[in-house]
PDB file as gemmi writes it, atoms N, CA and C in Angstrom:
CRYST1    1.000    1.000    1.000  90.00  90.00  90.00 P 1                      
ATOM      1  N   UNK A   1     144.403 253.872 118.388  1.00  0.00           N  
ATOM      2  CA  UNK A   1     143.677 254.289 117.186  1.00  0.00           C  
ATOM      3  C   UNK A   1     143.703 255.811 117.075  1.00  0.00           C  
ATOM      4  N   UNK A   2     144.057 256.281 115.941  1.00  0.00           N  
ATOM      5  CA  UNK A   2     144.400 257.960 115.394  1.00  0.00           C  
ATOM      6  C   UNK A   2     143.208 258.420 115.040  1.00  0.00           C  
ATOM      7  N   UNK A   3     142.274 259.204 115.769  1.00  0.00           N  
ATOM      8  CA  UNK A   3     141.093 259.202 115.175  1.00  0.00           C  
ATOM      9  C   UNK A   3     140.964 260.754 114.292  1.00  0.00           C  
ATOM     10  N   UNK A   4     142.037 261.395 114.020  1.00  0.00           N  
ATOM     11  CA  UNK A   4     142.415 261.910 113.095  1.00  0.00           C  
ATOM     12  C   UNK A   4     142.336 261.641 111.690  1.00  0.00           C  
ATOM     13  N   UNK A   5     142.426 260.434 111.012  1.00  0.00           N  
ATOM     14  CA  UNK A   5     142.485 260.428 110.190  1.00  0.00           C  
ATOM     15  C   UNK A   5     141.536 259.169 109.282  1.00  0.00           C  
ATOM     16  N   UNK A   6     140.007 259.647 110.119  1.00  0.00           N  
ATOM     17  CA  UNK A   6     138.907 258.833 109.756  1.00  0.00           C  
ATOM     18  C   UNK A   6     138.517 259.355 108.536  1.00  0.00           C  
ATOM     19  N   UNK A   7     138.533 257.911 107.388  1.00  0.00           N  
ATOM     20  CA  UNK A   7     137.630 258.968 105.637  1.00  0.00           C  
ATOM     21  C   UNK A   7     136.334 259.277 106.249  1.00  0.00           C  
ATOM     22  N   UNK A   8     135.471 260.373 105.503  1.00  0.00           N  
ATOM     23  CA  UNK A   8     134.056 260.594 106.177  1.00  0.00           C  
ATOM     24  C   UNK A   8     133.338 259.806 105.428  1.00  0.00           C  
ATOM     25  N   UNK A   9     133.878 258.741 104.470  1.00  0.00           N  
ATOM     26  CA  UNK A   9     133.003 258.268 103.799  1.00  0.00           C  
ATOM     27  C   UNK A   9     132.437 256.713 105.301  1.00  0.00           C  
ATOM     28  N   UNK A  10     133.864 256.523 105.771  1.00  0.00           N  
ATOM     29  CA  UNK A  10     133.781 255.488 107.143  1.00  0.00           C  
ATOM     30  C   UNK A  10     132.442 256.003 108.107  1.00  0.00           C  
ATOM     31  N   UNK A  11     132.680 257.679 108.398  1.00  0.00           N  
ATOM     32  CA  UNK A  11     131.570 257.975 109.147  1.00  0.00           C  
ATOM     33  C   UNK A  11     130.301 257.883 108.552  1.00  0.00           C  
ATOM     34  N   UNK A  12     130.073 258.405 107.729  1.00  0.00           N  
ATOM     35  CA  UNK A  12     128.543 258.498 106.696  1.00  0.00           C  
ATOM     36  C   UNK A  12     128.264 257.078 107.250  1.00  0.00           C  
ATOM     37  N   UNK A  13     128.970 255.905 106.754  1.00  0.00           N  
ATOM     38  CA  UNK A  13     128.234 254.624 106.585  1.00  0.00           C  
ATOM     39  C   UNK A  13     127.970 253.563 108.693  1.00  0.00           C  
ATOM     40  N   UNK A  14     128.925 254.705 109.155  1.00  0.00           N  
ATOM     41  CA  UNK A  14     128.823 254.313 110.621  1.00  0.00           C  
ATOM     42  C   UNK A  14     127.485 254.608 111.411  1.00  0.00           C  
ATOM     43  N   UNK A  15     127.297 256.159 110.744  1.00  0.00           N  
ATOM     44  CA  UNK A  15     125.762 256.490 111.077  1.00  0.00           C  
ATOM     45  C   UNK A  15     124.821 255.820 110.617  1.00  0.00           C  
ATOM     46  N   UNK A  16     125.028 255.782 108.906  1.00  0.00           N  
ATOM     47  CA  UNK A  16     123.892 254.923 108.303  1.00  0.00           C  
ATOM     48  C   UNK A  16     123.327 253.760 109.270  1.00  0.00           C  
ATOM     49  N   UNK A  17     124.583 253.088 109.324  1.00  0.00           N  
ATOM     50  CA  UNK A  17     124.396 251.675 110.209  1.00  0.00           C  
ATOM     51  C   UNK A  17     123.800 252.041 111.824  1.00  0.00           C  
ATOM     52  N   UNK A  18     124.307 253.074 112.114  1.00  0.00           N  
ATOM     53  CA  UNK A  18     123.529 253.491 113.392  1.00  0.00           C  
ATOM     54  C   UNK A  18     122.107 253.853 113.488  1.00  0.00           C  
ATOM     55  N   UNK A  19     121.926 254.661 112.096  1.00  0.00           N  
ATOM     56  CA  UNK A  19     120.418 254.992 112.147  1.00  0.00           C  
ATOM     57  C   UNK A  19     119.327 253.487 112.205  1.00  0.00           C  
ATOM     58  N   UNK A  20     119.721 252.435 111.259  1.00  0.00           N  
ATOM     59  CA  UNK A  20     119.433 251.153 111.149  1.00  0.00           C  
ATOM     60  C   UNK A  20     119.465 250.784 112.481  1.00  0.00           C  
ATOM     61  N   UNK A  21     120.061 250.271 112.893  1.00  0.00           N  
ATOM     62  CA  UNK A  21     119.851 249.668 114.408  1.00  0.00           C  
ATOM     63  C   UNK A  21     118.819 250.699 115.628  1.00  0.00           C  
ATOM     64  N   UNK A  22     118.610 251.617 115.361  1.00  0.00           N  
ATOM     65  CA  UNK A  22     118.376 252.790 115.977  1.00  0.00           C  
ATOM     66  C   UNK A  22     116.644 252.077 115.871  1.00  0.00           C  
ATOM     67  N   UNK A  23     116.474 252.524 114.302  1.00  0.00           N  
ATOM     68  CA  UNK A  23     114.961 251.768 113.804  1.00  0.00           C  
ATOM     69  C   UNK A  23     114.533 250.296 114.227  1.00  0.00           C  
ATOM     70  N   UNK A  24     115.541 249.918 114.338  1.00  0.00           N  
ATOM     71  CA  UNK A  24     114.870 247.695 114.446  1.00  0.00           C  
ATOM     72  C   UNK A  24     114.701 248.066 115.860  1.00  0.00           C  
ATOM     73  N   UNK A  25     115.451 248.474 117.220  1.00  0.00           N  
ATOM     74  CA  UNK A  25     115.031 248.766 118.011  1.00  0.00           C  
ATOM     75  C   UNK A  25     114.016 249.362 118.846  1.00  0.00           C  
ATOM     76  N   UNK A  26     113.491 250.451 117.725  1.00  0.00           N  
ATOM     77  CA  UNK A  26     112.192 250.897 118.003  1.00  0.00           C  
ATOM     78  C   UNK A  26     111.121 249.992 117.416  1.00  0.00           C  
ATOM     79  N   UNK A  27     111.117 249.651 116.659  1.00  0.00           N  
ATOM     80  CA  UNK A  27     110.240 248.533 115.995  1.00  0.00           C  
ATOM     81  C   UNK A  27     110.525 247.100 116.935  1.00  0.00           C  
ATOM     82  N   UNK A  28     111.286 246.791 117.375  1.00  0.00           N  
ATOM     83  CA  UNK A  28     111.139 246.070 118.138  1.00  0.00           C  
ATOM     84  C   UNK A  28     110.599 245.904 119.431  1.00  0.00           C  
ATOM     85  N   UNK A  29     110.829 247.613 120.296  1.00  0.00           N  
ATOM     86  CA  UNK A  29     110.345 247.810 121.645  1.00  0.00           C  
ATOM     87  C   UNK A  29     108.521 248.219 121.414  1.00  0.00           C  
ATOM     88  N   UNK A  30     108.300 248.722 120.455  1.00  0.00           N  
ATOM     89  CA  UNK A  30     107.220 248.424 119.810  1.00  0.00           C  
ATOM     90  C   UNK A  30     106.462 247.519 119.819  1.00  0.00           C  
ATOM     91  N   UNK A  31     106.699 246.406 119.167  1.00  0.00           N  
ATOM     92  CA  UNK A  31     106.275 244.772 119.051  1.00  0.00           C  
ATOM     93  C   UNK A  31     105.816 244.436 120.263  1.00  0.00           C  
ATOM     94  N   UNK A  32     107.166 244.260 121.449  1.00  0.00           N  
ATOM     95  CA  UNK A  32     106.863 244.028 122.391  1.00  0.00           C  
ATOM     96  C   UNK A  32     106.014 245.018 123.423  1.00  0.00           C  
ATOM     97  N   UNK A  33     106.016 245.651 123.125  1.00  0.00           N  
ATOM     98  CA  UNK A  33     104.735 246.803 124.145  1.00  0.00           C  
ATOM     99  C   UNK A  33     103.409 246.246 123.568  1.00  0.00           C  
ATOM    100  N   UNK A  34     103.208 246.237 121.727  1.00  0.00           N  
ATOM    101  CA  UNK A  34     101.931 245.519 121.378  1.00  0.00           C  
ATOM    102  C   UNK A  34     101.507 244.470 122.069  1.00  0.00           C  
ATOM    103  N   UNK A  35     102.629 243.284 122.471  1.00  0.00           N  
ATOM    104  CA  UNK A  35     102.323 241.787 122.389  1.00  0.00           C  
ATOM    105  C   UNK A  35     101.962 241.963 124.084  1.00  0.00           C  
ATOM    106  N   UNK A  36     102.875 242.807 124.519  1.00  0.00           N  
ATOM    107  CA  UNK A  36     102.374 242.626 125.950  1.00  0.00           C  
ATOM    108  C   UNK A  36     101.194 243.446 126.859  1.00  0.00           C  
ATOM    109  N   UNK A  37     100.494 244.370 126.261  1.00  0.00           N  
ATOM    110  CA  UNK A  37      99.403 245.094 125.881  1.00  0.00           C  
ATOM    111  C   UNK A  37      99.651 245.924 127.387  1.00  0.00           C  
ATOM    112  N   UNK A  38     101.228 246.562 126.642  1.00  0.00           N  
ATOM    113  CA  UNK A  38     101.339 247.765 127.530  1.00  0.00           C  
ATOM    114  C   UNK A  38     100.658 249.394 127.166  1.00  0.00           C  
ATOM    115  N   UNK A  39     100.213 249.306 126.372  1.00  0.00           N  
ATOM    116  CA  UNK A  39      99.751 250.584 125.564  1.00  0.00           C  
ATOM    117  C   UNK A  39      98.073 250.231 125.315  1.00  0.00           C  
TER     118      UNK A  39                                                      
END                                                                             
């Protein structure tokens, strides 16, 4: 793979999607700290 010749429109939406998963994860490790009444 040529990673030279990535559109940035590919990156923009790679982050997007990264920031997303980034969030359900915290909201998720979240949940579970609530449910398990680590906090």
């Amino acid at each position: 793979m040529e990673q030279d010749n990535i559109p940035t429109q590919d990156s923009d939406q790679v982050e997007a999607i990264e920031a997303v998963v980034t969030e359900e994860l915290l909201v998720e490790e979240i949940s579970i700290d609530g449910m398990c009444g680590v906090y």
